[in-house]
C-alpha positions as a printed Julia matrix, in Angstrom:
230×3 Matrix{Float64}:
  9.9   -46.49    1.32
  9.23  -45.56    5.07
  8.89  -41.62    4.88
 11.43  -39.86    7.25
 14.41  -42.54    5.89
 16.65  -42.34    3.09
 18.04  -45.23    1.15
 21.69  -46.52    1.43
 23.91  -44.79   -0.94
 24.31  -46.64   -3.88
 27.25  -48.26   -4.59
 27.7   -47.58   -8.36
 26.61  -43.58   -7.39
 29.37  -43.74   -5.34
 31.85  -44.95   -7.74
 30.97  -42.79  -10.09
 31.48  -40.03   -8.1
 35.38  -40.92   -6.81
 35.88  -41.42  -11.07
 34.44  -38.11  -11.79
 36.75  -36.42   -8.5
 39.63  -37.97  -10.07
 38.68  -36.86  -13.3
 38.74  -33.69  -12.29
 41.9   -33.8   -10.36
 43.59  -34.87  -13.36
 42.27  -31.98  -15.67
 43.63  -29.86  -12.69
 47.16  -30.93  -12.95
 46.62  -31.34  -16.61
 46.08  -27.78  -16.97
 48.81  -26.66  -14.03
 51.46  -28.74  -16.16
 50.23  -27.17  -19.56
 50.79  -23.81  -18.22
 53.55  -24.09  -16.3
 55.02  -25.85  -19.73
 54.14  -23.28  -21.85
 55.51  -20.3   -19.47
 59.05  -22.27  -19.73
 58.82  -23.73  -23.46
 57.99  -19.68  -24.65
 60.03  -17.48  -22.26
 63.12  -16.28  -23.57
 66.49  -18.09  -22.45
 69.58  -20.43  -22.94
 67.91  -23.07  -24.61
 65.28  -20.91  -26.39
 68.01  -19.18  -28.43
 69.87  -22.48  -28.87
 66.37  -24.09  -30.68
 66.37  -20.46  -32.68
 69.75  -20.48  -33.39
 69.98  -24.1   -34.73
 66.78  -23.77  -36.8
 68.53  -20.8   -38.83
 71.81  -22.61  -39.07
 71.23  -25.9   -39.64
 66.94  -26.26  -40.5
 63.91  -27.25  -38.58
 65.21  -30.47  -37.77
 68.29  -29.91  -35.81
 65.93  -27.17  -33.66
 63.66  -30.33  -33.4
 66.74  -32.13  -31.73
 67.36  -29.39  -29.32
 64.14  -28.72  -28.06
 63.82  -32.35  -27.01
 67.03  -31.8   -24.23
 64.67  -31.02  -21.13
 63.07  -34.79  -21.1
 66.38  -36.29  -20.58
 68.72  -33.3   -18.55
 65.7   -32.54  -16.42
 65.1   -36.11  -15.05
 67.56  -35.83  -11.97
 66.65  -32.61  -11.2
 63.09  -34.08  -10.76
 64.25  -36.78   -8.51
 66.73  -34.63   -6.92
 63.83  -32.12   -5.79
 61.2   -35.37   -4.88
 64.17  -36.4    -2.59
 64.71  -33.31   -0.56
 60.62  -32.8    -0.24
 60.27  -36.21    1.2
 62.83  -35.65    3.63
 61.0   -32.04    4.66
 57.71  -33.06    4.36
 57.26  -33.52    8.0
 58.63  -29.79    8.59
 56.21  -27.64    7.96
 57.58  -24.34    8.46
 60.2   -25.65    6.27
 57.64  -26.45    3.68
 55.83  -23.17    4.22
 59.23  -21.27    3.15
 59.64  -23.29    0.31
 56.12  -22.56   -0.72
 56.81  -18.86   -0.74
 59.83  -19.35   -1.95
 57.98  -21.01   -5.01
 55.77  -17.85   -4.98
 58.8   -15.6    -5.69
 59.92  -17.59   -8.52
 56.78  -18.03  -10.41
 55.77  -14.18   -9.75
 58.94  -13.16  -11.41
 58.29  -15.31  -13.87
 55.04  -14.05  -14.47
 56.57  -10.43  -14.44
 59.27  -11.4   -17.22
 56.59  -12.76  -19.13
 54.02   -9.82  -18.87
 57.37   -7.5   -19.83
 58.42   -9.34  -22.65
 60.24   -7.9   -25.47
 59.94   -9.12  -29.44
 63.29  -11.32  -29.58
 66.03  -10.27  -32.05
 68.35  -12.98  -33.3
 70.86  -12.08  -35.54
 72.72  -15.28  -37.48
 75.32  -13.6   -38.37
 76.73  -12.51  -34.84
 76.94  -16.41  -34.18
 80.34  -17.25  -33.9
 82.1   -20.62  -33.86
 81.07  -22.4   -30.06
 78.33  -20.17  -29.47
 76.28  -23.54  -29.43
 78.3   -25.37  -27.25
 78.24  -22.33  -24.94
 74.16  -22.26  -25.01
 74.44  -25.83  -24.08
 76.43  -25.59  -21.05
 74.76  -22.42  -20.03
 71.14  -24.01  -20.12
 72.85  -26.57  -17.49
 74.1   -24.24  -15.3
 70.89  -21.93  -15.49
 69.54  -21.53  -12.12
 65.74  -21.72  -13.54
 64.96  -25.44  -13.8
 66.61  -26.3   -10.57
 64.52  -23.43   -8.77
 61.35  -23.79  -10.6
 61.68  -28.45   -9.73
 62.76  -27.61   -5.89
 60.53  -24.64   -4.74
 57.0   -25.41   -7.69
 57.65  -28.78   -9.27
 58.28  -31.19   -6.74
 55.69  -29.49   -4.29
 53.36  -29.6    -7.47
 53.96  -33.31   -8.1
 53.67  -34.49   -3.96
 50.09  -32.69   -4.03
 49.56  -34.7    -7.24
 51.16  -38.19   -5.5
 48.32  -37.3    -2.57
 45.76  -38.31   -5.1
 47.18  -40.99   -7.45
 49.63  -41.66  -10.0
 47.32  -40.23  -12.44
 47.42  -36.87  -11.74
 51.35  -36.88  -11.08
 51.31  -38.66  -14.69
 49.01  -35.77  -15.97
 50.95  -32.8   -14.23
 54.19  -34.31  -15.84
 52.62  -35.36  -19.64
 51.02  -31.75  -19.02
 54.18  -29.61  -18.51
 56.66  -31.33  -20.97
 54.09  -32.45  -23.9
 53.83  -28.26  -23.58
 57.21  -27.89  -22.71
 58.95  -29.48  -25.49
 55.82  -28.94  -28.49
 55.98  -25.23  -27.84
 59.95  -25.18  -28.08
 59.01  -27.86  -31.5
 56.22  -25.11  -32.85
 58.85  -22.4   -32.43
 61.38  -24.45  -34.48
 58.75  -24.7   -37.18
 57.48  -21.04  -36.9
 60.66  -19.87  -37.27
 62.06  -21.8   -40.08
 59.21  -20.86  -41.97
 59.27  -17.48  -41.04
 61.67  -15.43  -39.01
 59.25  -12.76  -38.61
 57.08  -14.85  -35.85
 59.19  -13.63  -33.01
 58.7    -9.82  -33.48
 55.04  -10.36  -34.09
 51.97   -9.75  -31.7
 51.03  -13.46  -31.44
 54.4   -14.11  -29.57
 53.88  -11.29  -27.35
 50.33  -11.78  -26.47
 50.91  -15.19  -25.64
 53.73  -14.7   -23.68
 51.76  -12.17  -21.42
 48.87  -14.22  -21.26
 51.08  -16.83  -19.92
 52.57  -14.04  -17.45
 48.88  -13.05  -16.2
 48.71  -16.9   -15.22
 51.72  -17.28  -13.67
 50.79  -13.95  -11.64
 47.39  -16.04  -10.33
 49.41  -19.28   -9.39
 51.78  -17.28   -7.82
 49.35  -16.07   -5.47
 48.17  -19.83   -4.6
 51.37  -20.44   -3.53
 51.9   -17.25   -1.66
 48.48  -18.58    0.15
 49.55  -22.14    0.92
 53.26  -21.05    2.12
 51.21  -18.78    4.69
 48.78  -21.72    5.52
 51.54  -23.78    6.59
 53.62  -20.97    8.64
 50.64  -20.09   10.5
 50.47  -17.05    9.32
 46.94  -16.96    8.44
C-alpha cells in the first residue's frame, strides 16, 4: 500500500458497525421501556389495588387476570397519542412544550416514587362494587393518557426515527415490565401479604423514583432544545 493513502472502508466493517448502532439503540429503548414499565407496574394506584385486592379475594389467578388490562385498554391511547404527534411534529415549539410538559409528569412521578409509603390493604373494608369501581377509575385516571401523550408517543417517534426495532423494543420493554411486575406482585402477595410493608418494595420503588428524576431531566433538556431556549 502507497504510504500517505488509506484503503476504502470495508464493506462488511461497515455493516457491522450500522448492526452494532442498532444494537445499541435497541438496548436503549429496551432499557427506557423497562423502566418506564416498572415505575407504572410498582407505583401505587387504581389498578395496583385492584391486582391486590383480587389476589386476596379471589387467589393469584384472578390478580393474574387483572394485571393483564393495560395491553388491551392502553392500545388506543397509544394510537390516539401517535396521531396527535404526527400532526405536531412539524411545530416545534409545540413539540418543545410537550416535551416539558413530559418533564413535569415523569418528575412527579419520580417524586411519588422516591416518597413512597408501605401500602396498607385491608380485605375486610372491601365492600360489594369496590371492584367495579377500581375498574372504571383506572379508565378515567388521568396517568396513562398523560404519561402516552406528553413521554410515550414522543418516546416511540424517536424510536420510529431509527427502525421498527427499537419502537418494538421500547414497547416489549415497558409492558413485558409493565404487566410481569403487576404478575410478581400478584404472586408476592398471595404468598405473603407482608411484601408490601417490607423494605424490598420501598427500595425499589425509590430506585425507580431516582430514575425517573434523571429522565426527567432529558426531557426538561430536549423541550428547551426545541424552544430555543438553550
Amino acid at each position: 500500500m502507497v504510504a500517505g493513502l488509506s484503503s476504502p472502508p470495508n464493506r462488511t466493517d461497515t455493516c457491522h458497525n450500522e448492526d452494532a448502532a442498532t444494537g445499541n439503540d435497541m438496548i436503549h429503548f429496551l432499557g427506557i421501556g423497562i423502566i418506564f414499565g416498572l415505575s407504572a407496574g410498582l407505583a401505587p394506584g387504581p389498578l395496583l389495588m385492584l391486582v391486590i385486592s383480587d389476589t386476596l379475594r379471589h387467589g393469584i389467578k384472578a390478580g393474574v387476570k387483572v394485571a393483564l388490562a393495560p395491553v388491551v385498554t392502553d392500545l388506543p391511547i397509544i394510537l390516539l397519542s401517535l396521531f396527535i404527534l404526527t400532526k405536531l411534529s412539524a411545530f416545534k415549539d409545540v413539540l418543545g412544550i410537550i416535551s416539558l410538559a413530559g418533564g413535569f409528569f415523569i418528575a412527579i412521578m419520580g417524586y411519588e416514587s422516591i416518597r413512597a409509603k408501605a401500602l396498607q390493604v385491608d380485605i375486610h373494608s372491601l365492600k360489594q362494587g369496590s371492584l367495579a369501581k377500581g375498574v372504571l377509575a383506572n379508565v378515567l385516571n388521568p396517568h396513562p393518557y398523560l404519561f402516552w401523550i406528553t413521554v410515550g408517543a414522543p418516546t416511540m417517534n424517536k424510536a420510529l426515527t431509527i427502525g421498527s426495532i427499537a419502537l418494538s423494543a421500547f414497547l416489549c420493554g415497558f409492558y413485558a415490565s409493565l404487566v410481569g411486575s403487576k404478575i410478581l406482585l400478584a404472586f408476592l402477595v398471595g404468598t405473603s401479604r407482608s411484601f408490601l410493608t417490607g423494605k424490598v418494595y420501598l427500595y425499589t420503588l425509590r430506585f425507580l423514583g431516582l430514575l425517573l428524576c434523571a429522565f426527567a431531566f432529558v426531557l426538561f433538556r430536549d423541550g428547551a432544545k426545541l424552544l430555543g431556549l438553550i
